[in-house]
N, C-alpha and C positions, 0 to 999 in steps of 0.2 A: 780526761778530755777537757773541762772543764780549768785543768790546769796549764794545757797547753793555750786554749785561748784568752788566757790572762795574760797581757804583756806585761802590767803594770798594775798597781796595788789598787788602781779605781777601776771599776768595772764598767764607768763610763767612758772614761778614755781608754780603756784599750777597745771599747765598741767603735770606738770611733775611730785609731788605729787601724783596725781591723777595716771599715767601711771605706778608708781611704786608699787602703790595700786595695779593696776588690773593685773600686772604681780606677783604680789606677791600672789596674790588670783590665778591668774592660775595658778602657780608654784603649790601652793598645792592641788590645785583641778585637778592634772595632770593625775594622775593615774585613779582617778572615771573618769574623761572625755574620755579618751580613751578606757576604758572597755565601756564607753554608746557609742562612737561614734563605737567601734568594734563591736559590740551587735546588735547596730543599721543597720550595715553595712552585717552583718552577716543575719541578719533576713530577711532584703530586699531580698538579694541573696539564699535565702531558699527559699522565695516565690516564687520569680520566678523563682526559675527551679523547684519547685515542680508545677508552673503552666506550665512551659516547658515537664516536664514528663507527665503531664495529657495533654495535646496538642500533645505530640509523639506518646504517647498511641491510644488517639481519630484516628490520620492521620494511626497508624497502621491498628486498626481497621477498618480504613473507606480501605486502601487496600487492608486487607483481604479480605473484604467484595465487592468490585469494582474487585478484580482477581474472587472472585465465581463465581460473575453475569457475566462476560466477558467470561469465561470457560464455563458456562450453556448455556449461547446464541450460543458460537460457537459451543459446541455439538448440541444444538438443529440444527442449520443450517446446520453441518454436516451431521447430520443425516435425515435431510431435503433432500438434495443432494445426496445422495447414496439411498434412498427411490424413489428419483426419476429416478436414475440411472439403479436399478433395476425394478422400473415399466418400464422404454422403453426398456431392453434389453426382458421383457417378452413380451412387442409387438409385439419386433422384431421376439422372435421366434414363437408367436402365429401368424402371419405376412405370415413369411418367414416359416419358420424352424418345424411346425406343421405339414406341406402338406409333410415333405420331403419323406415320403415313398410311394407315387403318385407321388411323382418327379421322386423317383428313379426306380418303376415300368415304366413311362414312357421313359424313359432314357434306363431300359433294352429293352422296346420295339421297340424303336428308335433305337436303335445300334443292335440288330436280325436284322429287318426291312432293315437296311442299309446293313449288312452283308448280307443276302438273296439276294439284291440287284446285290449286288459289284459280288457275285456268281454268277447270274443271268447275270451279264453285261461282263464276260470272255470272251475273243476274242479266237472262236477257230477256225483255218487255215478249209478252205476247204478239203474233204477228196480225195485221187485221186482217179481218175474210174479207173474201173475193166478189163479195156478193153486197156489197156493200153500196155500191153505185148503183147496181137493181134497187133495192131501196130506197135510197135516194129519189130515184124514177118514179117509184109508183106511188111514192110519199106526196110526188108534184099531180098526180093524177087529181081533174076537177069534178069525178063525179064520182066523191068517196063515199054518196050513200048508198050507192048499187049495192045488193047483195052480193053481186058476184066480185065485186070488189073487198069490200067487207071481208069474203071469206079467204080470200086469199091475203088482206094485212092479217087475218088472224093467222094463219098460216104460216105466215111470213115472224111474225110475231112468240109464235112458239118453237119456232124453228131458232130464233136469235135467243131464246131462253135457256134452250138445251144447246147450242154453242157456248152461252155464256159458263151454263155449269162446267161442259167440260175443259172450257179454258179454265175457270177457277181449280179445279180438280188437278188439271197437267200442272199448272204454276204453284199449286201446294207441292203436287208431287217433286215438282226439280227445286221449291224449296227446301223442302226436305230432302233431299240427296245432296244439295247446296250445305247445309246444316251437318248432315254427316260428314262431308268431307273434310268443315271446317273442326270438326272433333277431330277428327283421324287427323289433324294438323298439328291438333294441341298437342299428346306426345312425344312428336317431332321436334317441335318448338323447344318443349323439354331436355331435349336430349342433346339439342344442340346448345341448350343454357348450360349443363352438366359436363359438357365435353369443356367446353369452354371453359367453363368455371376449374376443372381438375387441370387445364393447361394454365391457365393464369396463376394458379397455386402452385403447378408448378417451375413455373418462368419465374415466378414472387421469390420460391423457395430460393435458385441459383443464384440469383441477383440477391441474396442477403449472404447469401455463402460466400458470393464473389466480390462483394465491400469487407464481409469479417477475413477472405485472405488479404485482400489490398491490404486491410489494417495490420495483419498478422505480419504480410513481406514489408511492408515500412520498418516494421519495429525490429524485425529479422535483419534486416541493412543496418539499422542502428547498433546492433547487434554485433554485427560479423566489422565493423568498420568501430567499435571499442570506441562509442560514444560517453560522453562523464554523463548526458541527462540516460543513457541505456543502464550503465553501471549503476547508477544512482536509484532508478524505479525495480531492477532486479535486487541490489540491495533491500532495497525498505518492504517488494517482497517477497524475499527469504525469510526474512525478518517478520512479517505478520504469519507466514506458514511455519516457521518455527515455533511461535507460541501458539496458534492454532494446534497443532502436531502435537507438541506436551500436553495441551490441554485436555483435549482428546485420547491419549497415552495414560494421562494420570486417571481419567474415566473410567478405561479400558482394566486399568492395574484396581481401581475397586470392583469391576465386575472379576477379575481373577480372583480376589479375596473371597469376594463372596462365592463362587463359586468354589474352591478353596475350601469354607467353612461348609457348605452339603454334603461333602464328601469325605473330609477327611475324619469324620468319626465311625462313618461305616468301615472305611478300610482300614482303621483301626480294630476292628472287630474279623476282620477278613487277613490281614497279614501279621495279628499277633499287634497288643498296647505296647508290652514289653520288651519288643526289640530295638534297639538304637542302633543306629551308626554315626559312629561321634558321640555329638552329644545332641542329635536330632530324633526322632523317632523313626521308624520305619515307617510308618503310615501316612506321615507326614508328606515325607519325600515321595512316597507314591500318588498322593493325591497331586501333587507339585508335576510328577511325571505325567503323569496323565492332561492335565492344565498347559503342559508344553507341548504337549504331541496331540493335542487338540489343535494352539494356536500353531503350532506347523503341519500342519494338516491345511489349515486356512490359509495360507499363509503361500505355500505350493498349490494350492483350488486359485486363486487368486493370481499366481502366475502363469496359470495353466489359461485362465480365462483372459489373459494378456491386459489385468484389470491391472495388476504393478509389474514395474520391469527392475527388479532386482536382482534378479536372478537371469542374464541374457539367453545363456544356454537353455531353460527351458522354454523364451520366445524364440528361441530358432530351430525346436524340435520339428521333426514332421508335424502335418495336420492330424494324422492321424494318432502315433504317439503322442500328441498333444490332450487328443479327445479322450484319449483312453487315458491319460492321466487326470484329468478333469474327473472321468466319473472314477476311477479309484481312490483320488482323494476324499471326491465327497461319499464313498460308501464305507470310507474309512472313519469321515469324522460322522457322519449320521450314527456309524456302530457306537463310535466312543460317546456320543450323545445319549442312547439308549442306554450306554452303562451308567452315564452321569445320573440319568432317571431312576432307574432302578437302584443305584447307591441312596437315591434322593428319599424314596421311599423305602429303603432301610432304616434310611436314620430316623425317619416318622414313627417305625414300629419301635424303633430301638428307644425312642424318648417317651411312646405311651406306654413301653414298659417299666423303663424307672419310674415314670410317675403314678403308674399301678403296685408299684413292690412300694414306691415310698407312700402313696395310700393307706397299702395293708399294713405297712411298720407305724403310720399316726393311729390306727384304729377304723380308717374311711372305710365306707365302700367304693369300692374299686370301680363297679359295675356305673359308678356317677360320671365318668373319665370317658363312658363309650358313648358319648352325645352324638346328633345327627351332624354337628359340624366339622364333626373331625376330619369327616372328606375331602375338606376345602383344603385344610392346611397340607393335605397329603397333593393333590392335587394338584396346588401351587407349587409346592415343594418340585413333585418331578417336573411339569413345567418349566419352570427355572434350570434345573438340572440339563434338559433338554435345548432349552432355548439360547441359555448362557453360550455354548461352544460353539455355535455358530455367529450370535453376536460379536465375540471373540475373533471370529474371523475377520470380519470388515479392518480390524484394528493394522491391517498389515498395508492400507491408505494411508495412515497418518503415519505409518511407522517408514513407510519410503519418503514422504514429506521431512520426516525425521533428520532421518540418514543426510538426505542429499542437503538439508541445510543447516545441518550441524557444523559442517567443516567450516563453511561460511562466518556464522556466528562466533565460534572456536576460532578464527584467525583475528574478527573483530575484535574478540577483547585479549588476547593475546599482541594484538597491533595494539592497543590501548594500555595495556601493562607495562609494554616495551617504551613507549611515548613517556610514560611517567617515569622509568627508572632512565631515560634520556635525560630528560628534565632534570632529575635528583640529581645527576652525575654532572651535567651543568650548571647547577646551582652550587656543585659541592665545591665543582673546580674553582670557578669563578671566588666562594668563600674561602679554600684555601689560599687563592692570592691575596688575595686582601688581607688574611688573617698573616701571609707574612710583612704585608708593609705593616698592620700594627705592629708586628713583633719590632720591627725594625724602628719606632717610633719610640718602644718601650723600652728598648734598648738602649735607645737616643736618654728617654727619660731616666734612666739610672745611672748616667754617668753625665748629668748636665752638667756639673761643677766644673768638669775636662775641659768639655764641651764649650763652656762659658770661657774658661780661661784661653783654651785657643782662637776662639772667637775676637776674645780683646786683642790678642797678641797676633792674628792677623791684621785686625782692622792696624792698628800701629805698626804695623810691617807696610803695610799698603800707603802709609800716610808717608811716613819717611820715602820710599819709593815714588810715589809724586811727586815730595819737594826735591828730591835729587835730580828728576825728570828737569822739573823748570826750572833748577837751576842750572842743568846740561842744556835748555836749551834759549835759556837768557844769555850764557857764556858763549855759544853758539853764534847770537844773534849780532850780537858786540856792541857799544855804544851807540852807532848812529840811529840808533832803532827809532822810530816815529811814535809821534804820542798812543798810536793804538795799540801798537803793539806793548807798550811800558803796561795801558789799562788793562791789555789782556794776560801780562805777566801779571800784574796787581794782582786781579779780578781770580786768577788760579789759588794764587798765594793765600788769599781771604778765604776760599773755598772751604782749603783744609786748613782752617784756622792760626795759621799765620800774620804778622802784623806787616801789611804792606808796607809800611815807611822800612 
């Protein structure tokens, strides 16, 4: 090899042979190299923005599609919400506001009742007696020392005495029936405060119901009419109920562990340590089975009670198959409850036993281990055991919250993955171009010496073609040409370095 590219006894000059060879060979191979290296450069950056455009497409699509679902949910919920807005304001007036014409008969009869009353209870002044202008009369008599006079003001005198008592007497007495009447008013008065007050509360109550639907149908229009601020607050949240949901979720996943760990050593004791399937235990798996078929137990109570709708078919049961799945589920997970208890207090005895056998194997007594505390741990234990499987239940709230906004989320960052590898494929294209104009630059740079030389040997092709120009068109012009015309032939001639004279 080495022998072939030795032209010549110096191994400089045949490099140099050599290097004028392969500039000479590029020089002519200048033009196809550039169309292959443009071609090439061109085709790359085709590809990828037509893989850029079908990527833009995809991510459009996938928002169209992620604004639908996010629009259908929030009507659904809306309409969820205003459904329920008007089932309580018809309770309220089946409640309240059904009886209101027994209200208001009562009310009329309470306010006659009290007016009859009030009638009844008018203070009216004693009447004066009749005999009272006799008096007068004899009071003017001039000869009031007469005995016989005398005995008759005395007369007269005890007679206005025992009038006056029994007037004082009657005007106590129809004070006091005055007095009763005005009691016997007071829980009238009452009633009609209480009547009142139960309709104002509930007239208050509709009128809050009937601003929280207004708000609910505004937002429902915004909604159904695929507003960017309606999209935007169902976005952000999704987005706060999705981490809400996990958070809650991962809570729920340490209350299965722990529940998990009460049981799964008893039923290691109950279905055999020894058994595997795989490379799991049996015991294992059954405390696991039981831990699922508790939270679906919950899970169907909870559909039944139309607390989540993930399940539609069992909101649209009968009322009755409905009811009767309500209490079959919860007599189901209550059973499996009482088993979690009593597995619970299995493992109580089954741990004071080891630690009674490992007692007796140090030398202890054993008899130290049966404290009065021990009932607490057992206690708790089933507790827990008990209480765990239904706490478990609730978790099928945050687990619809889940669901319904995972998709949501899952388009977000799948639309953002798409958005960057758009990007990358635009940046890459764009670098491919460019990376063929250097190539073609450097290409340029490896055969400048060509390069150079046609350069001169144009410019001097160009130069001679000028002065043959002006002197075709000095010959042209013919002698009588005017001084301007002689300085504008000069003036050329000087240009390209020519000697005017």
């Amino acid at each position: 090899m080495e022998t072939l590219l030795m032209l010549t006894d110096s191994p400089w000059l045949s490099a140099l042979i050599w290097i004028v060879l392969l500039m000479t060979a590029l020089y002519f191979g200048r033009s196809s190299a550039q169309r292959a290296i443009m071609s090439l450069a061109r085709l790359v950056r085709g590809l990828l923005r037509l893989a850029a455009r079908g990527i833009g497409n995809t991510r459009d699509a996938l928002a169209a599609r992620n604004r639908e679902v996010l629009l259908a949910q929030g009507r659904e919920a809306k309409e969820r919400l205003v459904s329920r807005e008007f089932e309580r304001i018809t309770a309220t007036v089946d409640r309240d506001l059904a009886r209101w014409p027994e209200t208001q008969r009562l009310l009329s009869e309470t306010i006659q009742r009290i007016d009859e009353d009030h009638q009844n209870a008018t203070d009216v002044p004693p009447e004066v007696p009749g005999w009272s202008r006799a008096v007068d009369a004899v009071a003017r008599v001039s000869a009031k020392a007469d005995p016989t006079v005398r005995h008759v003001l005395e007369a007269i005198h005890g007679s206005l005495a025992k009038a006056e008592a029994r007037s004082l007497a009657a005007y106590r007495q129809a004070s006091k029936k005055r007095h009763q009447l005005l009691s016997r008013m007071r829980p009238a008065w009452q009633t009609i405060q209480s009547t009142l007050r139960r309709a104002d509360r509930a007239i208050s109550s509709i009128l809050e119901r009937s601003r929280s639907i207004d708000r609910h149908m505004e937002e429902y229009e915004e909604i159904v009419r695929g507003s960017d601020h309606a999209v935007q607050a169902l976005s952000t949240s999704a987005l706060v109920q999705f981490g809400i949901a996990t958070l809650v979720m991962l809570i729920a996943v340490g209350g299965a562990v722990i529940n998990f760990t009460l049981i799964a050593r008893p039923m290691s004791e109950m279905v055999g340590g020894t058994s595997y399937v795989g490379s799991f235990q049996t015991a294992d798996i059954a405390a696991l089975v039981i831990i699922l078929v508790e939270m679906s137990m919950g899970l169907f109570l909870m559909e039944s009670l139309r607390i989540t709708r993930l399940f539609p078919v069992i909101s649209a049961l009968p009322e009755r198959t409905r009811l009767t799945m309500v209490w079959v589920s919860l007599g189901l997970l209550t059973t499996l409850a009482g088993v979690e208890a009593g597995l619970a207090y299995l493992r109580e005895v089954l741990l004071q036993d080891e630690l009674a056998t490992a007692s007796a194997l140090r030398g202890m007594d054993a008899s130290l281990l049966d404290a009065d505390t021990m009932w607490i741990t057992t206690a708790a234990q089933m507790g827990m055991g008990f209480v765990l499987p239904f706490a478990l239940t609730f978790v099928a709230i945050p687990l619809e919250s889940f669901i319904q906004t995972f998709r949501h989320v899952v388009g977000l960052l799948v639309m953002g993955l798409l958005n960057l590898v758009l990007i990358s494929l635009r940046l890459l294209g764009n670098a491919v171009w460019q990376s063929g104009q250097v190539l073609l630059h450097v290409y340029d740079l490896m055969i400048f010496a060509p390069l150079w030389l046609e350069g001169v040997f144009r410019r001097r092709r160009e130069r001679a073609a000028l002065r043959r120009q002006a002197r075709t068109e000095a010959s042209a012009e013919g002698p009588g040409e005017g001084p301007e015309q002689t300085s504008e032939s000069a003036t050329v001639t000087f240009r390209y370095g020519e000697n005017p004279a």
